[in-house]
N, C-alpha and C positions, 0 to 999 in steps of 0.2 A: 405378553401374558406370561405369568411363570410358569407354566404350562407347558411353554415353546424354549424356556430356560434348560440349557443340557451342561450339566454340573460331571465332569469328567472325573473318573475314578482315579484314583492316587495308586499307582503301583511301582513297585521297584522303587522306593525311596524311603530312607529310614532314618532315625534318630537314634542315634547309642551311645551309653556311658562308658567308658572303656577306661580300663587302671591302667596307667603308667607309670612309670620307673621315670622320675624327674631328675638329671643329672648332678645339674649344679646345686640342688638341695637336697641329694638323695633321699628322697619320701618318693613315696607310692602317691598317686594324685588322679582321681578322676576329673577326666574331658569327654564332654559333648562334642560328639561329630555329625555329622549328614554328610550318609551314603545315596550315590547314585547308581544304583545295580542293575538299572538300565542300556539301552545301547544306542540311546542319545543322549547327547550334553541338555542341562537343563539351564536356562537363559534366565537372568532378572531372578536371581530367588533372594526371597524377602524373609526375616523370619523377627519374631517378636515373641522372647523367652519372660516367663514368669511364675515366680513360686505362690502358693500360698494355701492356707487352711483357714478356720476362724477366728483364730486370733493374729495369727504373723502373715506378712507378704513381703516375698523381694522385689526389689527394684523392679522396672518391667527396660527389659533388655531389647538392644533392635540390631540385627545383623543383615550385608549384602552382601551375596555374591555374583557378579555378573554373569560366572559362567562356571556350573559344575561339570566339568565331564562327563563322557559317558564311562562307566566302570568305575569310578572317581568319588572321592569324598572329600573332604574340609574338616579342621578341627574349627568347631564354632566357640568354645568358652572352658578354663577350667572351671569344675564343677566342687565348691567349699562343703565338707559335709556335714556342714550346718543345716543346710537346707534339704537334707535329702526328707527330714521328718516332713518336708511338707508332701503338698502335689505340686507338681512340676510341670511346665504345658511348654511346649513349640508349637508354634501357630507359622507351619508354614504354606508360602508361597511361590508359584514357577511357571514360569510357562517352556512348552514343553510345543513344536511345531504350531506353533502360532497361540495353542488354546493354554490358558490360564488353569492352573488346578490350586489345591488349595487344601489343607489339610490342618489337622490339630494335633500335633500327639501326644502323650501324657505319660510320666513317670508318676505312678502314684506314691500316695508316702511310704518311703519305710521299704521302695523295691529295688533300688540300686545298691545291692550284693553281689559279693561275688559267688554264693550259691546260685543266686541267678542269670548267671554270665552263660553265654551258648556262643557258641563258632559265630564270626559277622561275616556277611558276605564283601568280598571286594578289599578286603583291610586285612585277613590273615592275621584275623587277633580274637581275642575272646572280650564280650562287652554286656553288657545290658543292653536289650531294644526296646523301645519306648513305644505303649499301644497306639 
């Protein structure tokens, strides 16, 4: 019955736009990462990246990682800022002591700024976080 379905709350795990300083091309460049601000590793995480508004959509992306740490993060993709006019989605997934969670986050268009950058937890960096 979905009734007896228990859909486990998504906490301490994030999605951020974060500017870097690219070396060998010296440009400033946004990357997607996922944070684990938690204090267990997250197993099997699944994620499935995609842009798009009414008229344009990107590619639809798929990333694994077997095993994110605890306190730990991954850079998942550079981020072209062609795409930022769109909305932006991470459809992630993890399990986390046996139970599956599962979550959507969303950069809407037009919010990956660097007026909108705030302290990230875990990275000692300043980034965008994604709702």
């Amino acid at each position: 019955m979905r009734k007896d379905i228990e859909i486990p709350e998504v906490k301490d795990v994030y999605i951020a736009a974060v500017k870097e300083f690219h070396k060998d091309y010296k440009t400033e460049d946004w990357n997607a990462y996922i944070i684990n601000d938690g204090n267990e590793p997250l197993e099997v995480v699944l994620m499935t990246i995609q842009g798009y508004n009414e008229k344009q959509m990107t590619t639809h992306t798929r990333h694994k990682i077997d095993l994110l740490p605890a306190k730990g993060y991954a850079k998942l993709e550079f981020m072209e800022e062609s795409i930022f006019k769109l909305d932006n989605f991470y459809s992630v997934t993890y399990f986390l002591k046996g139970k599956m969670y599962e979550k959507r986050f969303e950069f809407p268009a037009n919010s990956i700024l660097d007026d909108n950058a705030v302290e990230l937890p875990v990275m000692d960096k300043r980034g965008v976080l994604a709702r």
